[in-house]
C-alpha positions in Angstrom: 12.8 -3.4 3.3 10.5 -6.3 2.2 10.1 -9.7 3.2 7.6 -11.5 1.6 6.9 -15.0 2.5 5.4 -16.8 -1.1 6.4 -15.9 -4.4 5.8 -17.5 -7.1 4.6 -16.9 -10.6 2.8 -18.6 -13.7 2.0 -18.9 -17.7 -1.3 -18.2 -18.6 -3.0 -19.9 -21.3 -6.3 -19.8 -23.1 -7.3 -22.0 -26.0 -10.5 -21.8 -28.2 -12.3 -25.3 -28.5 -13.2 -26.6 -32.2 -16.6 -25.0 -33.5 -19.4 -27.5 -33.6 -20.1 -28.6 -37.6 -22.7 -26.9 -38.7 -25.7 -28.9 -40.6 -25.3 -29.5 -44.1 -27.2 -30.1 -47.2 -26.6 -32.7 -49.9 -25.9 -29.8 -51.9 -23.0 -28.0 -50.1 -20.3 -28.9 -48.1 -18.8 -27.8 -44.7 -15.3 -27.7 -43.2 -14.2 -27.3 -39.6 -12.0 -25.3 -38.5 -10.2 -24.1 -35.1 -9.3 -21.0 -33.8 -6.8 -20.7 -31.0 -4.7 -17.9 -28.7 -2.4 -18.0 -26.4 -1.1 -15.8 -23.4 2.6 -15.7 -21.7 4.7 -13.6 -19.7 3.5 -12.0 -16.1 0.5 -10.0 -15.2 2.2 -5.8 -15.9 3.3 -4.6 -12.2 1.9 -1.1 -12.0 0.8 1.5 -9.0 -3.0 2.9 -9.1 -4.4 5.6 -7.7 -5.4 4.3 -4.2 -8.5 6.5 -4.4 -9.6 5.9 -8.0 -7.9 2.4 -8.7 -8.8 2.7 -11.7 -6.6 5.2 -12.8 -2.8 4.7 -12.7 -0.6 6.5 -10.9 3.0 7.6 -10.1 3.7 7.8 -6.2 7.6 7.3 -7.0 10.1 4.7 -6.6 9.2 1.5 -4.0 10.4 -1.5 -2.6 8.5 -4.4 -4.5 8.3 -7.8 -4.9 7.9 -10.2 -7.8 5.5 -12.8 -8.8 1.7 -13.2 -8.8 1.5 -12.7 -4.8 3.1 -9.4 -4.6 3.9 -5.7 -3.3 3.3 -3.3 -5.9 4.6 -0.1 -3.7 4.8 0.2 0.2 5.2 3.7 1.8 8.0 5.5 3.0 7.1 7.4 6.4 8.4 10.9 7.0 7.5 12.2 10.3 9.0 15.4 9.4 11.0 18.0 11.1 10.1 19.6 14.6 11.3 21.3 17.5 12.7 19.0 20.3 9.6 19.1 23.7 10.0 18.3 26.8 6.2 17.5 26.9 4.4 14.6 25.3 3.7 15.1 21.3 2.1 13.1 18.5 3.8 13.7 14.6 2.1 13.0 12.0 3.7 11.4 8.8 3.6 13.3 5.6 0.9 12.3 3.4 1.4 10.5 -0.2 2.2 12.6 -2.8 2.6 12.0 -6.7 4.7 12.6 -9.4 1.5 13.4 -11.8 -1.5 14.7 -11.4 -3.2 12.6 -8.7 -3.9 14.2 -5.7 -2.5 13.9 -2.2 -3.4 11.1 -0.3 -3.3 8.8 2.1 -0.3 6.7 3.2 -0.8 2.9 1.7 0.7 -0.4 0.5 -0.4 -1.8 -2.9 -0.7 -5.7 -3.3 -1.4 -7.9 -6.4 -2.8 -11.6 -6.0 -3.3 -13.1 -9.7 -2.4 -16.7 -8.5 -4.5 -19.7 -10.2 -5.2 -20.9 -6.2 -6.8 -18.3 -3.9 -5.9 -19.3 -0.8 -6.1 -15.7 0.2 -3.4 -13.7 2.0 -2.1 -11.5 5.3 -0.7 -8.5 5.0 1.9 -7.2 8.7 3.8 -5.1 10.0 7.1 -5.1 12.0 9.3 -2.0 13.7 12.9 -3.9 13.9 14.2 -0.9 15.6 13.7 2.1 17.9 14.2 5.3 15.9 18.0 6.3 16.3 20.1 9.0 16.2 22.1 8.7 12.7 25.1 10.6 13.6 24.9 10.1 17.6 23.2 6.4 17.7 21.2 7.5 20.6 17.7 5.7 20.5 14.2 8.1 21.0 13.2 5.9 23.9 8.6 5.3 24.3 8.8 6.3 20.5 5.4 4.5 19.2 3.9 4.4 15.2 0.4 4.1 15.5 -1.8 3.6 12.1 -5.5 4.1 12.2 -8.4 4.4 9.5 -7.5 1.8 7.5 -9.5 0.9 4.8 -9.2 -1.6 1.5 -9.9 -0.2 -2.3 -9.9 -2.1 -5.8 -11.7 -1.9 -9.2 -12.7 -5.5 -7.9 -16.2 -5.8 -6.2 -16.5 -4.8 -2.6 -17.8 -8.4 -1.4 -14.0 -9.2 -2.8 -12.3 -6.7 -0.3 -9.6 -8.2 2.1 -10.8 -7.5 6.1 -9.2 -4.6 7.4 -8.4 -4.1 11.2 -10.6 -1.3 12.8 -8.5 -0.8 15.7 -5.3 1.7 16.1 -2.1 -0.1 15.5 0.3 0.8 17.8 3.6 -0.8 16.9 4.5 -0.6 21.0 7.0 -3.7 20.9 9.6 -3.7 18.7 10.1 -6.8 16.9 6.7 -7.8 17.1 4.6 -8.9 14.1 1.2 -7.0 13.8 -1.7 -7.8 11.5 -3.3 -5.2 9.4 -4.9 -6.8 6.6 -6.2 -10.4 5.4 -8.4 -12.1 2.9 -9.8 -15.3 3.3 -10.1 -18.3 0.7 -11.4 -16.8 -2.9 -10.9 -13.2 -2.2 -8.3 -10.1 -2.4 -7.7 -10.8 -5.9 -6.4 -8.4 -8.4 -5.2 -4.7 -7.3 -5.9 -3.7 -3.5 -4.8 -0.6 -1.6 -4.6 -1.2 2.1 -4.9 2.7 3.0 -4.2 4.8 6.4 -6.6 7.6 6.2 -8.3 9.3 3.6 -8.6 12.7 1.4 -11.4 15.5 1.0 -11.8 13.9 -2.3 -12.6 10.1 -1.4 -16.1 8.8 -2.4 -16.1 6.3 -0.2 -17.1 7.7 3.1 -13.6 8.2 4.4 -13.2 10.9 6.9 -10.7 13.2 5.8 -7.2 12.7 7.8 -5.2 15.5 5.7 -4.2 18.5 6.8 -1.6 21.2 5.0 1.9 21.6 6.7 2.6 25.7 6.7 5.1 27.9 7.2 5.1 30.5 10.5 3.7 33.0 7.9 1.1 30.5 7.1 2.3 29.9 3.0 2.2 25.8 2.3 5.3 24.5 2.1 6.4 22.5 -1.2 8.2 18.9 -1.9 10.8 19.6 -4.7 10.8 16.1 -5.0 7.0 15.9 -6.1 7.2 18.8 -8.5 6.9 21.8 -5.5 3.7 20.0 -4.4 2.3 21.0 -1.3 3.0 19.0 2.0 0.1 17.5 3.9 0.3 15.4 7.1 -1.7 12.5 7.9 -3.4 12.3 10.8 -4.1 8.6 10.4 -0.3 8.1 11.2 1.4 9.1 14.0 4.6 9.1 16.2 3.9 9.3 19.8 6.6 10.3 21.8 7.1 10.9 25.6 7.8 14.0 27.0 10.8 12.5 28.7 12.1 11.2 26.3 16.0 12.6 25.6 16.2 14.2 22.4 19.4 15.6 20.9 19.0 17.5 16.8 19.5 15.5 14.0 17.7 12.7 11.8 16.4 9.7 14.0 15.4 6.6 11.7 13.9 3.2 12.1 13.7 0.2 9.5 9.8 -0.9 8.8 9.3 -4.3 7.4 5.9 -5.2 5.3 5.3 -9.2 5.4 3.0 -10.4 2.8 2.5 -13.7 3.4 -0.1 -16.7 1.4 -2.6 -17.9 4.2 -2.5 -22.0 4.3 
């Protein structure tokens, strides 16, 4: 689910002023002419590589949004399958894979900003539910996401980059708006990834958050939805949950809501 605050869109147009005359002779004569080009229609929505933005990419279908303030893709957080403890455990969400050939990485929301006014932007967060039981409705009670390394990347210069927070996020009240990204007046323009951790392969000084999810004979296990891929967690993105904490077997979900929203 998205809920986006602004959206709005606009036509593009360039036009190529009159070349000056040039001088003449008594001898010759000179015409001027005009040249002229026009643009319409809305900037292409597509998903990068959140690593390499400058390569696209195909991390599969996502909520998005329309218009020239907008979400591009948004992730969808597995937390996986594990045995019910009566002791307190972190889960880690399964990384990002990709239907091509980009490598596994981090979890991350894509955003666009090609409006004519850059009043800059906020990106947030909201949990609008405990994580509950699908079949028996029962909620997993203390259950806390928490999102740490975060980090902003774009083809578009660095001195661009929308401020990240550099504290752990821990979505502890339900229903409660959290920041995790903004840009002030002029900047986040273009394509930004606002990512949660970081692969092997980053070249930007990202510690490595990803780890391979095995079997109990130690093989990788494989996403038949990413072409047999194989599964990494992300250790930038958690579930805490108490000890205490009834559990019964079955699915447990929540409903996550990204707010994008244009700063005044």
């Amino acid at each position: 689910m998205i809920k986006k605050k602004l959206m709005c869109s606009f036509m593009m147009a360039i036009f190529l002023l009159p070349a000056l005359p040039t001088t003449t002779f008594a001898e010759s004569t000179s015409l001027d002419g005009e040249g002229t080009i026009g643009f319409n229609g809305k900037y292409p929505k597509a998903t990068y590589d959140p690593e390499h933005p400058d390569q696209a990419a195909d991390p599969g279908p996502s909520p998005t949004t329309d218009g020239a303030l907008r979400f591009d893709f948004v992730p969808q957080l597995n937390f996986w399958t594990n045995a019910i403890s009566d002791e307190d455990q972190s889960y880690y969400a399964n990384a990002q894979l990709f239907k091509d050939n980009t490598g596994v990485r981090g979890n991350f929301a894509q955003i666009s900003d090609y409006r004519e006014q850059k009043s800059g932007w906020q990106l947030q967060i909201r949990q609008e539910t405990q994580f509950m039981n699908t079949a028996t409705k029962q909620e997993l009670k203390g259950a806390v996401i928490s999102l740490d390394k975060s980090w902003a990347n774009s083809i578009t210069s660095k001195d661009q980059a929308p401020l990240v927070s550099k504290e752990v996020i821990r979505l502890d009240n339900i229903g409660e708006t959290y920041n995790l990204a903004s840009a002030e007046i002029g900047k986040g323009t273009g394509n930004w990834s606002i990512i949660f951790g970081a692969s092997i392969e980053n070249d930007q000084n990202q510690k490595d958050t990803l780890t391979p999810r095995l079997d109990k004979e130690g093989n990788p296990l494989l996403d038949p939805d990413f072409n047999n891929k194989p599964i990494y967690e992300n250790k930038a993105v958690s579930l805490n949950v108490p000890g205490k904490t009834i559990k019964e077997p079955g699915n447990y979900q929540t409903v996550i809501t990204w707010i994008l929203s244009e700063l005044p």
